[in-house]
N, CA, C and O atoms as CSV, one atom per row, in Angstrom:
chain,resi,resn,atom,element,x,y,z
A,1,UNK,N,N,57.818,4.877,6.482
A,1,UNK,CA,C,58.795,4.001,7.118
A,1,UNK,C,C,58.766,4.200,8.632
A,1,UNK,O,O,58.664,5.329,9.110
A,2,UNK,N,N,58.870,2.932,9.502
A,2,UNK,CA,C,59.151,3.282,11.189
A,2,UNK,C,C,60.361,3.410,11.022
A,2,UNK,O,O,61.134,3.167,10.095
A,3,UNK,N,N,60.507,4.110,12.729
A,3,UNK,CA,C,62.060,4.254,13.181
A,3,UNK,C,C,62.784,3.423,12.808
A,3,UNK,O,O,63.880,3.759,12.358
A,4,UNK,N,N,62.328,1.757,12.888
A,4,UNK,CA,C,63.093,0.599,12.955
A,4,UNK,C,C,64.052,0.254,11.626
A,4,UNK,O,O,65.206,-0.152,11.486
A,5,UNK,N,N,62.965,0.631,10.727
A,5,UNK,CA,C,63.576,0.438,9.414
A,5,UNK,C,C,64.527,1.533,9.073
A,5,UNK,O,O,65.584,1.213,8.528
A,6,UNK,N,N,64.264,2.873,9.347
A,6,UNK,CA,C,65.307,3.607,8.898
A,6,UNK,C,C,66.324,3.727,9.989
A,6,UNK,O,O,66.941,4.791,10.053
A,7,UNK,N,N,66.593,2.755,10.879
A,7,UNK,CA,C,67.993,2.756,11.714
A,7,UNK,C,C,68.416,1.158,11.306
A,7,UNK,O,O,69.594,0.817,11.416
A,8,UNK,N,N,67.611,0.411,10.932
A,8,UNK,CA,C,68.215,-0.690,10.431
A,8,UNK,C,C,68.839,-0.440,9.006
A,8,UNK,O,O,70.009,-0.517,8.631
A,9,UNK,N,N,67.611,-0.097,8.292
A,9,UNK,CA,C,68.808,1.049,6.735
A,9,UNK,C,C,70.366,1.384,7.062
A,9,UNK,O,O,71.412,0.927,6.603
A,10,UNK,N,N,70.066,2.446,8.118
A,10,UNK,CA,C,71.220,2.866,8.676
A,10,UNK,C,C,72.309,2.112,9.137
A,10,UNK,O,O,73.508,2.366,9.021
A,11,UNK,N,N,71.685,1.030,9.744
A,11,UNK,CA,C,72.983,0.157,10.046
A,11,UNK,C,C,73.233,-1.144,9.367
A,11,UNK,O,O,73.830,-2.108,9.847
A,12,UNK,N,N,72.630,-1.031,8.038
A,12,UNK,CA,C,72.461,-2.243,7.057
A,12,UNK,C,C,72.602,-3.350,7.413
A,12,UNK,O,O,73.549,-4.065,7.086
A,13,UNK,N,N,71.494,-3.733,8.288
A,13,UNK,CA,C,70.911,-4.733,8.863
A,13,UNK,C,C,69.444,-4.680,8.868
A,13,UNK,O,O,68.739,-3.670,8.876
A,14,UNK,N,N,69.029,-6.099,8.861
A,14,UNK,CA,C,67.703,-6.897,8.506
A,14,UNK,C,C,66.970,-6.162,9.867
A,14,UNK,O,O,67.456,-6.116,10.997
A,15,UNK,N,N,65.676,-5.608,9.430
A,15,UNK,CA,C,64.805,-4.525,10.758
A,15,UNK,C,C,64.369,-5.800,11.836
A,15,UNK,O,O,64.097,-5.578,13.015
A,16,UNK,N,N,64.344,-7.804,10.936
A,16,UNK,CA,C,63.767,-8.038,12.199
A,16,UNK,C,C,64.800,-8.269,13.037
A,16,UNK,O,O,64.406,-7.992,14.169
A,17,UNK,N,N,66.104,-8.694,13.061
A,17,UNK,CA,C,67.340,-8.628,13.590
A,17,UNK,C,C,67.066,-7.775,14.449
A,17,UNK,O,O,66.451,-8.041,15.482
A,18,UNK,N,N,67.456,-6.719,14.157
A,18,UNK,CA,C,67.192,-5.162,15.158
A,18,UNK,C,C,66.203,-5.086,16.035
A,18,UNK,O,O,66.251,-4.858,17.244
A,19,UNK,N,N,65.172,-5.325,15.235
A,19,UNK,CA,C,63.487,-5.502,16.163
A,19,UNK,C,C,64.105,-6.445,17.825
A,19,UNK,O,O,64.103,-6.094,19.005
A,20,UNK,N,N,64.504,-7.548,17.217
A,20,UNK,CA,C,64.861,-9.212,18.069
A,20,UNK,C,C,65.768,-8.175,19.161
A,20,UNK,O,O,65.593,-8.304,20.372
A,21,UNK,N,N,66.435,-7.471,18.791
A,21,UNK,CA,C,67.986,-7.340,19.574
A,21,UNK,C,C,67.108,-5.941,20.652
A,21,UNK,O,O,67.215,-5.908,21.877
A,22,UNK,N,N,66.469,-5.139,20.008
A,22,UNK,CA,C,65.888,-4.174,20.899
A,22,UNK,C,C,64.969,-4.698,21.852
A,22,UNK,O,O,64.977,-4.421,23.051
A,23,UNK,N,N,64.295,-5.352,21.361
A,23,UNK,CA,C,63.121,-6.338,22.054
A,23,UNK,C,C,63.895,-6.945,23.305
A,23,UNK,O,O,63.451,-6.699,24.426
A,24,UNK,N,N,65.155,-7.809,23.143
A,24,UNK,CA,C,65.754,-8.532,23.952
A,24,UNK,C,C,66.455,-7.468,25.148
A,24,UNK,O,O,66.168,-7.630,26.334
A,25,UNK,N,N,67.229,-6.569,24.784
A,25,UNK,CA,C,67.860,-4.734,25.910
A,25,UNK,C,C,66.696,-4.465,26.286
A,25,UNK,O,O,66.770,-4.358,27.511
A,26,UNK,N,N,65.706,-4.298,25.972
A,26,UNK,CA,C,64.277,-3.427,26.263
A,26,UNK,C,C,64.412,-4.065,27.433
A,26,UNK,O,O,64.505,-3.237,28.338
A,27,UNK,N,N,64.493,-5.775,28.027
A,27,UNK,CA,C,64.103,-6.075,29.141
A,27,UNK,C,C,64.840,-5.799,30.299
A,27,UNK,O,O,64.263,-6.240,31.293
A,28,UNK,N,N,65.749,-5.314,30.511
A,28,UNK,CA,C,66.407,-3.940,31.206
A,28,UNK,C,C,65.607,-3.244,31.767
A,28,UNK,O,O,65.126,-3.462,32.879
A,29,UNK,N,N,65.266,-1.859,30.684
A,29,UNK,CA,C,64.496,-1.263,31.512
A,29,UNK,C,C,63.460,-1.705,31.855
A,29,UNK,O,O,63.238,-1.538,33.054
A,30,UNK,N,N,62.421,-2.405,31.095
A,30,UNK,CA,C,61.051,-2.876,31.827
A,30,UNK,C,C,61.078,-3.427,32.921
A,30,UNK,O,O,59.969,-3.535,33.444
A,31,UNK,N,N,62.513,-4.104,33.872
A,31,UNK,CA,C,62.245,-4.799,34.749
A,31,UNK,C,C,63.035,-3.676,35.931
A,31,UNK,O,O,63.013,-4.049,37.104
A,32,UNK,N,N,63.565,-2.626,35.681
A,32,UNK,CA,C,63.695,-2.018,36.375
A,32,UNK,C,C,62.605,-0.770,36.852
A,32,UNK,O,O,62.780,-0.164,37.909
A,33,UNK,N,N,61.375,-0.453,35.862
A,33,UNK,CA,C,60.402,0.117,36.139
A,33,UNK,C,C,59.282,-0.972,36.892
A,33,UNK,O,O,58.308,-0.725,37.603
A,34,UNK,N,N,59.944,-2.476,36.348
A,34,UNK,CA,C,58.614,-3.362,37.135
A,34,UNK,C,C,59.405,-3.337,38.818
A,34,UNK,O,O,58.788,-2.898,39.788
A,35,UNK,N,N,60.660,-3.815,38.910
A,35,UNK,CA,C,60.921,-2.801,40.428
A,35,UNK,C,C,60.827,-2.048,41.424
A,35,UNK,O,O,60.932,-2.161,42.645
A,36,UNK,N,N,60.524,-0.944,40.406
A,36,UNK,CA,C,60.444,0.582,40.719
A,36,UNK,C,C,58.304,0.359,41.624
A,36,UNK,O,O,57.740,0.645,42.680
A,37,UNK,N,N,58.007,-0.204,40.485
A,37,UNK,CA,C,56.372,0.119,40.754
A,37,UNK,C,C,56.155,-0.822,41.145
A,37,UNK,O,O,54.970,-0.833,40.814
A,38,UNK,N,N,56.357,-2.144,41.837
A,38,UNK,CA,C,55.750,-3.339,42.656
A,38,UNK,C,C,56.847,-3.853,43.304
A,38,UNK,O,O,57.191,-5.002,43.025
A,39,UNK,N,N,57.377,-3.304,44.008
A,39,UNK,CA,C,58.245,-3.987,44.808
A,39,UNK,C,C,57.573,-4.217,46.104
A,39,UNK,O,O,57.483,-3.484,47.089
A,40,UNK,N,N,57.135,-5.377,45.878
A,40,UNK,CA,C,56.857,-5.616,47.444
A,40,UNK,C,C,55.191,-5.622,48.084
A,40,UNK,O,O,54.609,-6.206,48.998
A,41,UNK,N,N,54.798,-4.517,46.924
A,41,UNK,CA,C,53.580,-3.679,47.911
A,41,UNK,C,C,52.537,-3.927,47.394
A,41,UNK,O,O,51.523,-3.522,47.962
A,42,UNK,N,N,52.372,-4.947,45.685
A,42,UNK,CA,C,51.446,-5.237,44.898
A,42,UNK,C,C,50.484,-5.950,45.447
A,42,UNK,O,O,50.292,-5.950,46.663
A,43,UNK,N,N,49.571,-6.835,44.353
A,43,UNK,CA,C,48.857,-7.723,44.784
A,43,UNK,C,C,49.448,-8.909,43.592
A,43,UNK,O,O,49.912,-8.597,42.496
A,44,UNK,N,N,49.275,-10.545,44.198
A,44,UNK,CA,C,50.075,-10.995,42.715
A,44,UNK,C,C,50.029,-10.683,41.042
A,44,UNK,O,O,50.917,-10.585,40.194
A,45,UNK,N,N,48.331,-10.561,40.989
A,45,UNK,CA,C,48.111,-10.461,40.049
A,45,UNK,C,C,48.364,-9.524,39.252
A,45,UNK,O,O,48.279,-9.593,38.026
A,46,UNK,N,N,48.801,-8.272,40.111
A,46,UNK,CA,C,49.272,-7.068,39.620
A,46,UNK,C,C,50.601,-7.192,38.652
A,46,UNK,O,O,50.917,-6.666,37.585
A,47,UNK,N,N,51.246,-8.169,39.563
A,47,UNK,CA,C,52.807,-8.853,39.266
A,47,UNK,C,C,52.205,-9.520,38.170
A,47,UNK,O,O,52.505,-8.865,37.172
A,48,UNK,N,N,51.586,-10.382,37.887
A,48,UNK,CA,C,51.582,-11.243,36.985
A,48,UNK,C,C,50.538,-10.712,35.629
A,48,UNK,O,O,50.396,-11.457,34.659
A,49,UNK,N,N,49.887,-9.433,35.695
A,49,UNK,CA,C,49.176,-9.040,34.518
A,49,UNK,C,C,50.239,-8.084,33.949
A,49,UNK,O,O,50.127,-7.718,32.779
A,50,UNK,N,N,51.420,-7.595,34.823
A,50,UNK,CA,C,52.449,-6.581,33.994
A,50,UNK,C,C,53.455,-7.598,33.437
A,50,UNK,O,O,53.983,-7.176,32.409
A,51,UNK,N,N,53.961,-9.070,33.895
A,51,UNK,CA,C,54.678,-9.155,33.212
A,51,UNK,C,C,53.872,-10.015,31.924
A,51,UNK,O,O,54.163,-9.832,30.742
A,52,UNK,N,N,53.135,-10.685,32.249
A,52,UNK,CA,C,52.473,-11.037,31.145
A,52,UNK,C,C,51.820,-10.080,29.888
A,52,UNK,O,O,51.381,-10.623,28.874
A,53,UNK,N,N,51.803,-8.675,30.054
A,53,UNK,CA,C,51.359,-7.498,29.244
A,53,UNK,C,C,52.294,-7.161,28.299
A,53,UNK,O,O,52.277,-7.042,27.074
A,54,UNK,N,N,53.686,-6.949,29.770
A,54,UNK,CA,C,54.681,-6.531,28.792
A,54,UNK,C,C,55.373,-7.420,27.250
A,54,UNK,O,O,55.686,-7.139,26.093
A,55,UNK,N,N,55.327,-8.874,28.362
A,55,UNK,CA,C,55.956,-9.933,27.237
A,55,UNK,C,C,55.122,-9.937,25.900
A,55,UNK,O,O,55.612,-9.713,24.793
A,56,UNK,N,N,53.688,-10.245,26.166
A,56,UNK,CA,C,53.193,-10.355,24.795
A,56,UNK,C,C,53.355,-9.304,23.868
A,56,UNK,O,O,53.361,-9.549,22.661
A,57,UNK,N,N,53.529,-7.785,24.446
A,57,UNK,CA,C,53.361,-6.740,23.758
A,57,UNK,C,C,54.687,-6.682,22.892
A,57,UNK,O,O,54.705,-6.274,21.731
A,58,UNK,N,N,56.006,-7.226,23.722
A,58,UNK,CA,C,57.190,-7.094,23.291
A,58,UNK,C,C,57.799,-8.216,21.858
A,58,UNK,O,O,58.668,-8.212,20.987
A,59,UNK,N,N,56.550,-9.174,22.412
A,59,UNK,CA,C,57.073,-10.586,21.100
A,59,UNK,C,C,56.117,-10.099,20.320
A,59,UNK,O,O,55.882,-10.876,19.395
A,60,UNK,N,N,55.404,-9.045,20.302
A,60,UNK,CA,C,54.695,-8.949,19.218
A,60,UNK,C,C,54.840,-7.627,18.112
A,60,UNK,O,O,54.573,-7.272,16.964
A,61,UNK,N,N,55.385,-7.260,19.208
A,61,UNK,CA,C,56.430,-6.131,18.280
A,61,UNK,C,C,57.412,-6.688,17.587
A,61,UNK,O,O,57.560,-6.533,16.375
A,62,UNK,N,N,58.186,-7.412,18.366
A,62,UNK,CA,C,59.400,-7.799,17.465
A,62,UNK,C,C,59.430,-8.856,16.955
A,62,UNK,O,O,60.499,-9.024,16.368
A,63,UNK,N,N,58.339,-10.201,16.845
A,63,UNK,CA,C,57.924,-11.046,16.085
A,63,UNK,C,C,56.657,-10.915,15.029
A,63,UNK,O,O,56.719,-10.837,13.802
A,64,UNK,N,N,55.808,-10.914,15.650
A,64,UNK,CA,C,54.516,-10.596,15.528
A,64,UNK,C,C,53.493,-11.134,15.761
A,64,UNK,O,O,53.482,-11.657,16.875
A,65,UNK,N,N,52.607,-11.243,15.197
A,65,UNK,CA,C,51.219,-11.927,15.861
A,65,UNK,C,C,51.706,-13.657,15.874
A,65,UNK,O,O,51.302,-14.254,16.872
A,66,UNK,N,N,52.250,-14.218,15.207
A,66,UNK,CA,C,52.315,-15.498,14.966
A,66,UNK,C,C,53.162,-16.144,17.181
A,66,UNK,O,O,53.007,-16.974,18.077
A,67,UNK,N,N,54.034,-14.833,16.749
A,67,UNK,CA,C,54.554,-15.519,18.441
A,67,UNK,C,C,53.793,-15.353,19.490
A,67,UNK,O,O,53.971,-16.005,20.520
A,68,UNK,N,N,52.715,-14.328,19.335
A,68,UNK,CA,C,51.872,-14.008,20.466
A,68,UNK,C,C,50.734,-15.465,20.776
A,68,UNK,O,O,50.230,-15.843,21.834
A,69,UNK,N,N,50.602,-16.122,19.132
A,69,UNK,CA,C,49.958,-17.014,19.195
A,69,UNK,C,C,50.587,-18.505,19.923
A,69,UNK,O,O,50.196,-19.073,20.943
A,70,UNK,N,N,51.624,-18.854,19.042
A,70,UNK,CA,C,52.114,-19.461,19.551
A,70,UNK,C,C,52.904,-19.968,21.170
A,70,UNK,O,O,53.089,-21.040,21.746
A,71,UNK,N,N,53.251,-18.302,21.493
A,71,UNK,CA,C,53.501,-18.278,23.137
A,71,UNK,C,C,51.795,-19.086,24.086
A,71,UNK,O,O,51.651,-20.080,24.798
A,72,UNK,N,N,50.885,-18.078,23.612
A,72,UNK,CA,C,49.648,-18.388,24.081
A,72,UNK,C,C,49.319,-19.773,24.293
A,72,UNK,O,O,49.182,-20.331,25.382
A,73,UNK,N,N,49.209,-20.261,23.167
A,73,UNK,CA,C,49.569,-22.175,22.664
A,73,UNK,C,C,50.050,-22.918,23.645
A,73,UNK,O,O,49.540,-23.812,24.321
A,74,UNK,N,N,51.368,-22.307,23.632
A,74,UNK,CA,C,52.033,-23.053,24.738
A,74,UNK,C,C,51.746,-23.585,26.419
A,74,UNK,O,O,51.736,-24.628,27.073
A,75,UNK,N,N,51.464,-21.674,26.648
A,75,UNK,CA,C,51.202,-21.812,27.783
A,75,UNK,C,C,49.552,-22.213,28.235
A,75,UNK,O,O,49.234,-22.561,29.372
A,76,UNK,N,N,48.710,-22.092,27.201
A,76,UNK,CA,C,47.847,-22.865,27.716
A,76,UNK,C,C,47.504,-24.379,27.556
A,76,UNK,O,O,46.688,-24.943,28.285
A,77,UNK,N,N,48.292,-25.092,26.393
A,77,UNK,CA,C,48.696,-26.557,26.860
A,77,UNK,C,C,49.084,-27.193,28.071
A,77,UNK,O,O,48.610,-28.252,28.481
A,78,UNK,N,N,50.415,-26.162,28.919
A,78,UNK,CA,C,51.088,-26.868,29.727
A,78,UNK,C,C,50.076,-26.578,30.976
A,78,UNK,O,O,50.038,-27.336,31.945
A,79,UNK,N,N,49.458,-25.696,30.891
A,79,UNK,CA,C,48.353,-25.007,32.336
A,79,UNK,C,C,47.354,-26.549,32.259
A,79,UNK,O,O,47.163,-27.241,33.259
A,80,UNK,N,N,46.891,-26.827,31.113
A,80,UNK,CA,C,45.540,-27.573,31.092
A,80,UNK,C,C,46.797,-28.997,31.491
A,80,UNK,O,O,46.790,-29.442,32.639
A,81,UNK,N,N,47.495,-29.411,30.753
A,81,UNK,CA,C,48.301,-30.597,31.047
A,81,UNK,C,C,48.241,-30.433,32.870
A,81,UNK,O,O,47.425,-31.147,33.451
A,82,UNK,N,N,48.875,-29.751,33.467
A,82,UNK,CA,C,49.111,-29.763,35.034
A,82,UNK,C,C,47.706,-29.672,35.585
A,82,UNK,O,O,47.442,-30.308,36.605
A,83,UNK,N,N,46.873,-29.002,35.052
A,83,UNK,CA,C,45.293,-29.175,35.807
A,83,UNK,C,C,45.208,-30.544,35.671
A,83,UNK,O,O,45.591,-31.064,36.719
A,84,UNK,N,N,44.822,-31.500,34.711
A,84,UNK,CA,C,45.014,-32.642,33.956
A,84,UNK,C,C,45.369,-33.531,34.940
A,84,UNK,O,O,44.666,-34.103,35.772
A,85,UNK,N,N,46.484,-33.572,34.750
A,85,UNK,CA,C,47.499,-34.337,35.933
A,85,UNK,C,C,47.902,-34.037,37.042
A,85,UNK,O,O,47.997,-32.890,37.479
A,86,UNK,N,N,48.257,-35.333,37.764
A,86,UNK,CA,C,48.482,-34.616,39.372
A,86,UNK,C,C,50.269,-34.305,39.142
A,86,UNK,O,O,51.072,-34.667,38.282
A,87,UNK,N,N,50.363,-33.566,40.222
A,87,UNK,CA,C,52.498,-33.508,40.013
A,87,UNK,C,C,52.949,-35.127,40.648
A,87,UNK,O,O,53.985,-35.618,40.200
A,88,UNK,N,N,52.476,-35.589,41.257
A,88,UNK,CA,C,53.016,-37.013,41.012
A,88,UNK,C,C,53.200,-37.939,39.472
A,88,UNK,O,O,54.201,-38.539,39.080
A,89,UNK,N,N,52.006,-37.813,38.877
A,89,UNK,CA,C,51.984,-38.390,37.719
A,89,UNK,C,C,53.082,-37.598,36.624
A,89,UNK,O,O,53.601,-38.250,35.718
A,90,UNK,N,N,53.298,-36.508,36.763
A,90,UNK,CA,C,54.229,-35.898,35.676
A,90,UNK,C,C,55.437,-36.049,36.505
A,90,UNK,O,O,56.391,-36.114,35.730
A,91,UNK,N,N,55.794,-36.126,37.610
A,91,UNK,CA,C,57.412,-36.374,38.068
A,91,UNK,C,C,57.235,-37.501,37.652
A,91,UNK,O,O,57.450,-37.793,36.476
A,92,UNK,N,N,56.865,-38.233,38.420
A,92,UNK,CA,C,56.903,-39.942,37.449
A,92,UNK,C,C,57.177,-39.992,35.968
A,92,UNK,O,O,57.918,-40.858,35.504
A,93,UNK,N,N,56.699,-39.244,35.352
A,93,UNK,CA,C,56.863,-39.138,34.024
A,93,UNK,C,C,58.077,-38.394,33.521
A,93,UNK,O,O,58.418,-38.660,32.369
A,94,UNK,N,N,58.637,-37.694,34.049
A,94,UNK,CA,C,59.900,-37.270,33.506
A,94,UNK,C,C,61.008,-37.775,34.143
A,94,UNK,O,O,62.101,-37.393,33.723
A,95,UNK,N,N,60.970,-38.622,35.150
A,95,UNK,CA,C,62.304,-38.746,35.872
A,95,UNK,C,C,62.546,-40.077,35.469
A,95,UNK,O,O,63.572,-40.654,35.828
């Protein structure tokens, strides 16, 4: 058994509940260590490979592979859509 399950036992509640709810507090501290270690002095990508590391690692703990996929999905639809199109053509399109 993981920790998860025997403190969800413990608090007779469903482990993915618990998983969801730790997953969601966790981002607390992670953004106070992402603070701590790039404030300021990074390079972007530095910024943008930790939070993108952390997130997938975190929906995939507490979802699992299916959200890692699906996040992925997403965001590379909307990347190729905006390459795709110019931002004129999509303001036009939503407003």
């Amino acid at each position: 058994m993981t920790w998860t399950k025997d403190l969800a036992d413990s608090l007779n509640a469903p482990e993915s509940g618990l998983k969801l709810v730790i997953g969601q507090l966790s981002a607390y501290p992670l953004m106070v260590l992402y603070r701590s270690l790039f404030a300021g002095n990074s390079s972007r990508g530095l910024h943008h490979a930790y939070l993108a590391l952390t997130g997938l690692f975190m929906s995939y703990w507490a979802i699992g592979s299916d959200a890692v996929f699906h996040s992925s999905l997403c965001v590379a639809i909307t990347w190729l859509t905006l390459k795709v199109t110019t931002w004129s053509s999509v303001s036009n399109t939503c407003s």
